[in-house]
NURO-136674 format. One record per atom (N, C-alpha, C, CB): residue in three letters; x, y, z. Coordinates in steps of 0.02 Angstrom, whole numbers, padded with zeros to 5 digits, always signed. Glycine has a CB too. Layout:
BEGIN
ALAXYZ/...
END
This chain:
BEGIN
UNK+00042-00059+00000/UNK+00000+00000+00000/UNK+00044+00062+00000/UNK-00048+00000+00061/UNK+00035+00109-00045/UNK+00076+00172-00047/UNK+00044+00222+00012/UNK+00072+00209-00127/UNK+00093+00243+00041/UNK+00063+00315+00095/UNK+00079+00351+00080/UNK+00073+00332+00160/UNK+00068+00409+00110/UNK+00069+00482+00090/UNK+00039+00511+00151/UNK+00027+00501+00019/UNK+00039+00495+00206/UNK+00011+00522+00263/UNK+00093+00547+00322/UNK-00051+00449+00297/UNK+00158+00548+00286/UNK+00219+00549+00339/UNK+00220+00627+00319/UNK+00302+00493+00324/UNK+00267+00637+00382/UNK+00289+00713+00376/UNK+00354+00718+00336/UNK+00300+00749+00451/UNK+00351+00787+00296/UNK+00391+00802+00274/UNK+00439+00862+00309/UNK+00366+00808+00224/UNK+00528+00855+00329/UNK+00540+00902+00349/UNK+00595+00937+00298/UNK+00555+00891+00413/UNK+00573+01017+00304/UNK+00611+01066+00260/UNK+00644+01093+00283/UNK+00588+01106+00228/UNK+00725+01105+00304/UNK+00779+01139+00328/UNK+00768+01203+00337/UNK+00829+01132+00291/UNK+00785+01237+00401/UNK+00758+01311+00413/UNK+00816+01343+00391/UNK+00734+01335+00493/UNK+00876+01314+00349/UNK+00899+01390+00298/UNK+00876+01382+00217/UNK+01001+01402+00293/UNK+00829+01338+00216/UNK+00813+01317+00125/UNK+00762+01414+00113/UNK+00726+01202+00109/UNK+00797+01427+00065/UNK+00756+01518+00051/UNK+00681+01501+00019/UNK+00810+01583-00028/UNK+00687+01448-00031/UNK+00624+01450-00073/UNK+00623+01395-00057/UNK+00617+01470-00147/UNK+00573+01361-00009/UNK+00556+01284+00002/UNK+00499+01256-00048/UNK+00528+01272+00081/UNK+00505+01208-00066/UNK+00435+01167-00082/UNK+00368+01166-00050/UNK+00446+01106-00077/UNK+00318+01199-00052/UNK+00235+01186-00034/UNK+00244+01109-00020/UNK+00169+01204-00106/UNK+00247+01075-00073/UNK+00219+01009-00087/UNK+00143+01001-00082/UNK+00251+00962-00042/UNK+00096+01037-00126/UNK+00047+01043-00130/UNK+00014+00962-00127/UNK+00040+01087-00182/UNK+00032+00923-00164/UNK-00008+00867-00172/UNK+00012+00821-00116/UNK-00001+00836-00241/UNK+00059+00818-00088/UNK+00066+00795-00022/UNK-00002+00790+00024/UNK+00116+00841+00010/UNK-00020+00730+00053/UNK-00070+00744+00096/UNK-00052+00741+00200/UNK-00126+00684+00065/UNK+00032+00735+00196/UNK+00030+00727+00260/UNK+00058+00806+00262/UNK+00073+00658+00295/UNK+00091+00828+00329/UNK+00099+00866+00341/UNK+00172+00893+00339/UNK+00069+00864+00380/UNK+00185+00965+00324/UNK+00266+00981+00291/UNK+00265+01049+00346/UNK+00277+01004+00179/UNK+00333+01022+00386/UNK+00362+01053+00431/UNK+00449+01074+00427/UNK+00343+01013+00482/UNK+00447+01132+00465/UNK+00510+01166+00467/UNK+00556+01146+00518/UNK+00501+01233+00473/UNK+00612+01133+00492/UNK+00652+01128+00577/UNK+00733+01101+00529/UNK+00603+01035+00660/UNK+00790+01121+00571/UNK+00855+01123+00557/UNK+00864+01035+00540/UNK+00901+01161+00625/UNK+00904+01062+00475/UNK+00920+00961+00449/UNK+01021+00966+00457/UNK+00882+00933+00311/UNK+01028+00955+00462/UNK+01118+00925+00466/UNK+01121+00940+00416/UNK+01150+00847+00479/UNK+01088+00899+00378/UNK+01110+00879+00313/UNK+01069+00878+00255/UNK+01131+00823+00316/UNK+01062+00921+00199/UNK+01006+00914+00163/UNK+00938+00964+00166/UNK+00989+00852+00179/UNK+00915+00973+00115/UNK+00861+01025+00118/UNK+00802+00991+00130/UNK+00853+01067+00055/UNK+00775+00941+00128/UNK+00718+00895+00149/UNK+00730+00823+00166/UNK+00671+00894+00098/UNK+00700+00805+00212/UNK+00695+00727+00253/UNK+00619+00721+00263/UNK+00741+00723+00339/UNK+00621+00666+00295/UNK+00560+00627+00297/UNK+00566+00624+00388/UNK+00562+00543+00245/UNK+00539+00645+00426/UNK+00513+00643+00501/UNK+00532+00577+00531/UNK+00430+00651+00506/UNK+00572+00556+00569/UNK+00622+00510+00589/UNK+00690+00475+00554/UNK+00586+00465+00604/UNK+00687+00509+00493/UNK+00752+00480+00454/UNK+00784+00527+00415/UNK+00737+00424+00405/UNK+00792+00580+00472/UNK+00835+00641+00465/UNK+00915+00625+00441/UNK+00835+00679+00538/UNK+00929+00563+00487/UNK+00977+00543+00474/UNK+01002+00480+00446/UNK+00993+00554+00510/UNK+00964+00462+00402/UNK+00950+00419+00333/UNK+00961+00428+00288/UNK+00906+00406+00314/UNK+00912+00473+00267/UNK+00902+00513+00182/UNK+00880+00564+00194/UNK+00853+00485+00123/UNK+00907+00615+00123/UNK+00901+00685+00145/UNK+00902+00695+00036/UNK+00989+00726+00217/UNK+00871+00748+00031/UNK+00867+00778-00022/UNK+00884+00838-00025/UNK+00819+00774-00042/UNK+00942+00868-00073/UNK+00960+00922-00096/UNK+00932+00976-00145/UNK+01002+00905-00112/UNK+00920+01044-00136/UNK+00882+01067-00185/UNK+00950+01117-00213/UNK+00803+01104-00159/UNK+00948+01109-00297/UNK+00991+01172-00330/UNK+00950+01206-00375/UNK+01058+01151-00370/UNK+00955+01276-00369/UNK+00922+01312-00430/UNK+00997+01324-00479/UNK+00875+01397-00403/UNK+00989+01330-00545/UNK+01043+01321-00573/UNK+01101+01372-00564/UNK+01027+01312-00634/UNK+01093+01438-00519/UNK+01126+01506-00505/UNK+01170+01449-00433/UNK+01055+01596-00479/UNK+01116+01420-00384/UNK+01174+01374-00343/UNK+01196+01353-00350/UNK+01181+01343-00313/UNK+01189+01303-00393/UNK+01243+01242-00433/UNK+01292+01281-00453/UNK+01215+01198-00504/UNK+01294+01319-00481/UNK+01353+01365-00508/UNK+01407+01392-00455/UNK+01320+01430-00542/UNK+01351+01419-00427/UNK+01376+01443-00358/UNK+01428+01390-00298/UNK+01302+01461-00321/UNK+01394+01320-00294/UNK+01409+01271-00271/UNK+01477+01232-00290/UNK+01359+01243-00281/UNK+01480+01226-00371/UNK+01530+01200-00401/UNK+01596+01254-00405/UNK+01503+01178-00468/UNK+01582+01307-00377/UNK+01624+01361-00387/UNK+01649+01393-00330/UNK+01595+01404-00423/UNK+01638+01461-00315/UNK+01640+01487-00233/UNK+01622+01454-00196/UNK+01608+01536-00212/UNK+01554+01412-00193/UNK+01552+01349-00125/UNK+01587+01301-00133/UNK+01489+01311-00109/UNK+01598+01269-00154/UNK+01637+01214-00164/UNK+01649+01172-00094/UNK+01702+01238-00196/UNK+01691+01232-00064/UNK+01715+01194+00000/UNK+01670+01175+00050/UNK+01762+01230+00035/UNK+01595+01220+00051/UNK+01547+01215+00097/UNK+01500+01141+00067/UNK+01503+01294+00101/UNK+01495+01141+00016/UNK+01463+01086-00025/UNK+01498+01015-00003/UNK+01474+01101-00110/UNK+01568+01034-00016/UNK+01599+00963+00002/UNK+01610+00946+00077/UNK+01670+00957-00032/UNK+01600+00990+00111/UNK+01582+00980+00184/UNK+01517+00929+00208/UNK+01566+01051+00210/UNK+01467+00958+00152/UNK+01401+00926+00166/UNK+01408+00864+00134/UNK+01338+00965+00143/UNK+01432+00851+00084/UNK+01433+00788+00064/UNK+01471+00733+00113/UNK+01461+00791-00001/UNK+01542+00769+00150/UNK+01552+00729+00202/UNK+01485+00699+00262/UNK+01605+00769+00233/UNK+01456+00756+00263/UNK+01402+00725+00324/UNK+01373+00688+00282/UNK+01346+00774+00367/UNK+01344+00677+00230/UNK+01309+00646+00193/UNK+01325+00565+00177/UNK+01310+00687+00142/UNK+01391+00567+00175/UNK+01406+00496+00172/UNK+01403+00449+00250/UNK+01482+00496+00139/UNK+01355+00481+00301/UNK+01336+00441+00353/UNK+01265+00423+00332/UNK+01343+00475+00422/UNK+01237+00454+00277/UNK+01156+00444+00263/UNK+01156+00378+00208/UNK+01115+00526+00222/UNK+01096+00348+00209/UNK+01089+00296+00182/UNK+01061+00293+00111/UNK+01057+00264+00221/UNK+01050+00372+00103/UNK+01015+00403+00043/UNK+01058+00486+00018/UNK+00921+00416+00071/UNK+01069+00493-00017/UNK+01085+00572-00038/UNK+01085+00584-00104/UNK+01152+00599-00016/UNK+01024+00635-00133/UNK+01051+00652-00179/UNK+01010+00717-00210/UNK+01061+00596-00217/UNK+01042+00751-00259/UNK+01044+00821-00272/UNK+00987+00818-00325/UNK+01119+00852-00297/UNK+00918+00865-00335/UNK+00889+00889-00370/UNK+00913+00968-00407/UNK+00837+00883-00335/UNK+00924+00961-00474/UNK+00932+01037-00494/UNK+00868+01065-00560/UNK+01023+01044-00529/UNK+00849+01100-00519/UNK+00773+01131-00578/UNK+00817+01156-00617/UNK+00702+01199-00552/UNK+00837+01126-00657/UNK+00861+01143-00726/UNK+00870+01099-00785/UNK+00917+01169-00719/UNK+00885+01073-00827/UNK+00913+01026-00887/UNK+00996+01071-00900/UNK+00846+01030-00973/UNK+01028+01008-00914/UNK+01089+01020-00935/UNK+01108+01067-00990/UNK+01110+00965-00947/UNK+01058+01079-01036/UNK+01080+01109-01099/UNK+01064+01187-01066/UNK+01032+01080-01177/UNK+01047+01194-01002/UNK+01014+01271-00984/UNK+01089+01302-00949/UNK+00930+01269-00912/UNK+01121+01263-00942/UNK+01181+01250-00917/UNK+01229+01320-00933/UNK+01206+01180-00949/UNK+01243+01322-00990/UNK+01292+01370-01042/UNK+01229+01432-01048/UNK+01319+01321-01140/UNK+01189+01421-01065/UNK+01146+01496-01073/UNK+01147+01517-01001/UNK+01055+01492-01105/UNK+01136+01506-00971/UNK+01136+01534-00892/UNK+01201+01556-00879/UNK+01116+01477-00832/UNK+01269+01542-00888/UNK+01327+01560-00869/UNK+01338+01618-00907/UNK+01375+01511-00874/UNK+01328+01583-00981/UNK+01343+01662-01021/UNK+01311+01721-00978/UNK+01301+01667-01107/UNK+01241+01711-00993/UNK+01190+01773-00957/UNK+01218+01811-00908/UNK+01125+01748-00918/UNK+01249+01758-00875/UNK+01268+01816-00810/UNK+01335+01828-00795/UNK+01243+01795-00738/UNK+01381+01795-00870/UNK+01428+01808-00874/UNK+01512+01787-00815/UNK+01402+01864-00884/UNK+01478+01726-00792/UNK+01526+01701-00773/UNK+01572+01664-00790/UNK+01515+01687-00746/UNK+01662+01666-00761/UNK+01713+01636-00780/UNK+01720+01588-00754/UNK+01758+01661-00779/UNK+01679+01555-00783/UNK+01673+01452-00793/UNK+01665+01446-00813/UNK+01650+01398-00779/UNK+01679+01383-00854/UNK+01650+01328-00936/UNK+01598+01276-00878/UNK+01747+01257-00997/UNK+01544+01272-00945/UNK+01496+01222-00913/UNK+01540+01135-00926/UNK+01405+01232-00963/UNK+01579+01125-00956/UNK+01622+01062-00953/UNK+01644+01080-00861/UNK+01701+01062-01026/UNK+01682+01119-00845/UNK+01722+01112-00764/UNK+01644+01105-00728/UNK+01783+01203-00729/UNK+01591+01104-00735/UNK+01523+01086-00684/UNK+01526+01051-00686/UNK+01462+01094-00683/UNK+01509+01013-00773/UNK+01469+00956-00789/UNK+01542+00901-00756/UNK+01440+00951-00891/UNK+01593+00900-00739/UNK+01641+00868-00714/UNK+01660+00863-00656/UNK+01679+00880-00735/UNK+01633+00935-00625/UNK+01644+00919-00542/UNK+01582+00888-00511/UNK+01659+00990-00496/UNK+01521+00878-00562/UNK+01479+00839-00537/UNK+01471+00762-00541/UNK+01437+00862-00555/UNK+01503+00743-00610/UNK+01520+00663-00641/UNK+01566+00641-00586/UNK+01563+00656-00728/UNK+01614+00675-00547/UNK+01647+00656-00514/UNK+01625+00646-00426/UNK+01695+00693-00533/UNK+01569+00691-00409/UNK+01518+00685-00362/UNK+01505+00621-00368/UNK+01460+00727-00369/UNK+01467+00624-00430/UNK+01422+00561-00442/UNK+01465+00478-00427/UNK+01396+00569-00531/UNK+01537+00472-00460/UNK+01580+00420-00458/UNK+01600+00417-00383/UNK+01639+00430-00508/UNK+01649+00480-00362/UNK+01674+00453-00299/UNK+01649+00479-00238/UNK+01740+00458-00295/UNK+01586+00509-00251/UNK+01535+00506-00171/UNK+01483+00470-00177/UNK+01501+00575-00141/UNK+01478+00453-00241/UNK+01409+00396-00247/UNK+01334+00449-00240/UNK+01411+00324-00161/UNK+01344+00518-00258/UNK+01286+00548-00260/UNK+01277+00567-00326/UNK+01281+00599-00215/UNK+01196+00556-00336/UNK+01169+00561-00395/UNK+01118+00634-00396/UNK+01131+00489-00408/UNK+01128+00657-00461/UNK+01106+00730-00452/UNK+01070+00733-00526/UNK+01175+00793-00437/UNK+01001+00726-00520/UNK+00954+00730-00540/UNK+00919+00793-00595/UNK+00933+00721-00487/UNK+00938+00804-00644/UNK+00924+00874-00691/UNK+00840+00853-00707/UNK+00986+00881-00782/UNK+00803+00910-00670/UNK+00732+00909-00681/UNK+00702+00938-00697/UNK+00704+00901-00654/UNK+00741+00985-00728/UNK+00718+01025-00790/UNK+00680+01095-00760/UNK+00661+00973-00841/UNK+00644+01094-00719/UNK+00610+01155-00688/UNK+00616+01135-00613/UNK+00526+01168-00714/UNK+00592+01184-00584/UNK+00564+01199-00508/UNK+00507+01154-00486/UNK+00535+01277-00501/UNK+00465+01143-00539/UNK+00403+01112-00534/UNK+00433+01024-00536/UNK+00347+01142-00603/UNK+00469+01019-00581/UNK+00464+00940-00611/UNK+00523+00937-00547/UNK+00490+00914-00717/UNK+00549+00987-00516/UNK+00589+00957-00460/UNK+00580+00954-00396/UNK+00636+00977-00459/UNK+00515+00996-00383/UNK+00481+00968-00324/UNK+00423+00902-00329/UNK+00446+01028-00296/UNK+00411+00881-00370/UNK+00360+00815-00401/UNK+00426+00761-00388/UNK+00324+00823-00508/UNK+00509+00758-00406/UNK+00560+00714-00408/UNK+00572+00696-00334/UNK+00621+00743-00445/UNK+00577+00762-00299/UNK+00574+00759-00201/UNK+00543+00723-00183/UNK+00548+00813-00155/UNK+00462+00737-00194/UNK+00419+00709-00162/UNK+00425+00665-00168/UNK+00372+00717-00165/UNK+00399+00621-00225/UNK+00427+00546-00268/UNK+00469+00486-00234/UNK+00478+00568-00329/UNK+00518+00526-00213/UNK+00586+00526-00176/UNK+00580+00499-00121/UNK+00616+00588-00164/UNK+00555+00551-00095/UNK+00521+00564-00008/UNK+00472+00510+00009/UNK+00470+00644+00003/UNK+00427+00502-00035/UNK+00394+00442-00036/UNK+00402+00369-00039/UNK+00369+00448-00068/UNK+00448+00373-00090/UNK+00464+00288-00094/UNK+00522+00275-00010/UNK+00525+00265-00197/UNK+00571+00301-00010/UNK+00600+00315+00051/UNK+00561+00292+00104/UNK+00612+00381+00057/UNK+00510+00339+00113/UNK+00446+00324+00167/UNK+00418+00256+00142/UNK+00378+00389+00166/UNK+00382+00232+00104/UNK+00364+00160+00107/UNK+00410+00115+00105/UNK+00327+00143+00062/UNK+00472+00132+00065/UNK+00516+00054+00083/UNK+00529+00048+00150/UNK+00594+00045+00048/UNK+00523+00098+00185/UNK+00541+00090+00265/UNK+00507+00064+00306/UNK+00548+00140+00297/UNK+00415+00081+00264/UNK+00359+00060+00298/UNK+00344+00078+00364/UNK+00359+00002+00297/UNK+00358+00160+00378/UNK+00351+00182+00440/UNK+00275+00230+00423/UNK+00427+00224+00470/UNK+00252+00236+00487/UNK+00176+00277+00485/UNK+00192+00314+00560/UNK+00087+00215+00483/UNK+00175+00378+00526/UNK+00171+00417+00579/UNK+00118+00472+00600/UNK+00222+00442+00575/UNK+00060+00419+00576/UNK+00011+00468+00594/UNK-00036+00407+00667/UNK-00047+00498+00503/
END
């Protein structure tokens, strides 16, 4: 049986959180370690990352070091991985635009290399929308393979 009755929790520094409108349990705020959303007892399990494509940039670049911090905590979780509301090909128009000194090859590489030697997978979902529907999704199966109820 699929649920949809667990809580969802959203990190109190995430700026633009997810509603999760179609969600029918309840979505609460409170500090995560690790990750911009968890599921209400497996904070320290699985955790989901949110990038808008200005962070990712931001992330692969000037953050870097704060990013790879979190991925250290992350490799105590049993789940991690990165949503970016964007598609890859939005990649290079966005840098041009705002005129930053990076090639979208040094991203698309410091992320293939995420992906190989931290074992995190980072998810291009094309929008904001198709990347809060990937969370939830996420958030959900998570929650039933665990088969916990918390209502």
């Amino acid at each position: 049986m699929r649920r949809a009755d667990f809580r969802i929790i959203t990190d109190t520094r995430e700026k633009l959180p997810y509603d999760f409108t179609t969600h029918r349990g309840p979505v609460d705020t409170e500090a995560l370690e690790t990750g911009d959303y968890s599921v209400e007892g497996f904070e320290d399990v699985f955790a989901v990352e949110r990038k808008s494509l200005s962070d990712l940039i931001r992330t692969v670049t000037w953050g870097r070091k704060n990013f790879e911090a979190e991925l250290d905590r992350a490799n105590s979780l049993a789940e991690f991985v990165v949503v970016i509301e964007a598609y890859p090909d939005d990649l290079a128009n966005h840098i041009e635009e705002y005129g930053r000194k990076v090639h979208p090859n040094s991203i698309f590489g410091s992320l293939k290399a995420w992906e190989k030697y931290r074992g995190v997978p980072f998810y291009w979902c094309g929008s904001r929308e198709n990347a809060e529907q990937v969370t939830l999704d996420l958030l959900t199966e998570w929650h039933d393979t665990y088969g916990v109820s918390f209502s």
